[in-house]
Phi, psi and omega in degrees: 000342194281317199316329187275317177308301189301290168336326191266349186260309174110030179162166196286145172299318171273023153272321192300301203278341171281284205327337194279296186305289105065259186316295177306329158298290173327311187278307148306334183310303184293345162303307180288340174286328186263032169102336204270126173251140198265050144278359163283324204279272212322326174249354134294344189274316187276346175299305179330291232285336172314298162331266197323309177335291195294329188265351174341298186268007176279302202301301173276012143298340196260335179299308161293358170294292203261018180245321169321289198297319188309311187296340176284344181247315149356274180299323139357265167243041152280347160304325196246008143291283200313324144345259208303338158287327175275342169276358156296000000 
């Protein structure tokens, strides 16, 4: 059984949790230097998915749109390769 934990960890559990502890200073320290908290992360992550919600559906009107004009000139002529290829 250890065999498979130490696979799943990539390593012995008490080599993993210090490099884990390690890490976790580290990252906080550079957290703490630029500022960054994470309840800051956290209603930045939800402020995004709020934003993308609300313009979301603006955003895929203009897809279709610019799915529209494309098509008019696309579809065209890709009919008129497949003509012309099919009398080879």
């Amino acid at each position: 059984m250890s065999d498979g934990v130490n696979r799943f960890l990539g390593d012995t559990p008490l080599r993993t949790l210090v490099k884990l502890l390690i890490l976790s200073v580290a990252a906080g320290f550079l957290m703490s230097v630029f500022g960054l908290y994470p309840e800051d992360i956290l209603y930045g992550v939800r402020n995004f998915l709020l934003d993308l919600w609300h313009t979301g559906f603006a955003a895929l009107g203009r897809v279709g749109d610019y799915l529209m004009l494309g098509a008019v000139i696309v579809i065209p002529v890709f009919i008129l390769i497949r003509v012309l290829s099919y009398r080879r």
